[in-house]
C-alpha positions in Angstrom: 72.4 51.6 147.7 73.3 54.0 145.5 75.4 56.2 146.1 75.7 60.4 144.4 78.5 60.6 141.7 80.1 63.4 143.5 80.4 61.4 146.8 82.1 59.0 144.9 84.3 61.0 143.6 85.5 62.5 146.9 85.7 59.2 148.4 87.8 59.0 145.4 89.8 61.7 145.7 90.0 60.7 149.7 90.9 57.8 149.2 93.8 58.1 147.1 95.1 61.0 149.0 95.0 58.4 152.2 97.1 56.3 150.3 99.9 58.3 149.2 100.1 60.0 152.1 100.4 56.6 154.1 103.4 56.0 152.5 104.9 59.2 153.0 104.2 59.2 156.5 105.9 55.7 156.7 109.3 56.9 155.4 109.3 59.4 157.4 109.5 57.6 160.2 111.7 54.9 158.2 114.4 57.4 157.0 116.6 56.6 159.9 116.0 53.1 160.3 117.0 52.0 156.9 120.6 52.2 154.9 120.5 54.2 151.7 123.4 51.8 150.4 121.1 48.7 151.6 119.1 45.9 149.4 115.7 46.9 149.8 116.8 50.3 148.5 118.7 48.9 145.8 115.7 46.7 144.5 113.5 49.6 145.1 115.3 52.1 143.1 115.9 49.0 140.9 111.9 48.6 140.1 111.3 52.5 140.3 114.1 52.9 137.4 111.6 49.6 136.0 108.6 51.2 135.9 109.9 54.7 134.1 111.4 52.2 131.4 108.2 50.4 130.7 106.3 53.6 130.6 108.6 54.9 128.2 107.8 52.0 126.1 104.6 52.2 126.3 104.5 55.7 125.3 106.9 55.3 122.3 105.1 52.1 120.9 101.4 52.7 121.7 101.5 56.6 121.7 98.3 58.7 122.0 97.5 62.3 120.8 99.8 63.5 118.2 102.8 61.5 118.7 100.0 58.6 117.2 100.6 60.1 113.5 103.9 59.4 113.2 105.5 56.2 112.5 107.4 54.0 115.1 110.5 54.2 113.3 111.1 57.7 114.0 109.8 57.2 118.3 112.4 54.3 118.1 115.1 55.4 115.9 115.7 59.1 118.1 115.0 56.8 120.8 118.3 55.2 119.7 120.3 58.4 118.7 119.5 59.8 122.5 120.3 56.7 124.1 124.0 56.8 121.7 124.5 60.4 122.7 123.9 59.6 126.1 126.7 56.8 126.3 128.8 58.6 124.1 128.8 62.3 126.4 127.6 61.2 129.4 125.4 64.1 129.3 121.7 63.5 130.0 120.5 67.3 129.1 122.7 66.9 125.8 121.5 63.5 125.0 118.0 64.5 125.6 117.6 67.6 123.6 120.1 65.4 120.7 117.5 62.9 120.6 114.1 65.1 120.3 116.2 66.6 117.4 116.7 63.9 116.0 113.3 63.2 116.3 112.1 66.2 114.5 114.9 66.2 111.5 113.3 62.3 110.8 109.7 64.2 110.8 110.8 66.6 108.2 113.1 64.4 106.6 110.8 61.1 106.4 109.2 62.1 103.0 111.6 62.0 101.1 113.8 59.2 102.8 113.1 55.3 103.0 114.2 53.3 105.6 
């Protein structure tokens, strides 16, 4: 059978709304039950903290869009000045705004500079 495009992109639609809201609904009901000191929330924060690093990755070395025209020298090197200014103030507002600076300097700068 087949089915319009438009119903099956409701059912779409539906279907991942059911599904985040599933979960919701489960820690909801959960929050009381389980210690925010525990395991489970320590390996869940654990692969959550995962996830946003690989992401990360993937952004800097297979970007998309506009960040694609620039080389992967620059994405990594800021990378590595934000992550330095990060251990070095502890300050994550500092280190990030350091870091896209840095970014932008090696942009302007990378014409005239070899690495």
């Amino acid at each position: 059978m087949i089915f319009p495009s438009s119903f099956v992109i409701w059912s779409g639609i539906l279907l991942a709304a059911i599904a985040t809201f599933l979960w919701r609904l489960l820690g909801l009901l959960l929050v009381r039950k389980i210690s925010s000191e525990g395991h489970l929330i320590r390996w869940v924060n654990s692969v959550a903290y995962a996830m946003v690093a690989g992401v990360l990755m993937l952004v800097l070395v297979y970007p998309t869009g506009i960040l694609s025209t620039t080389s992967l020298e620059d994405r990594l090197l800021a990378l590595l000045f934000g992550v330095l200014a990060l251990v070095i103030t502890n300050r994550l507002l500092f280190s990030i705004f350091f870091g896209i600076i840095t970014f932008v300097v090696f942009l302007k700068l990378g014409p005239f500079v070899n690495f």
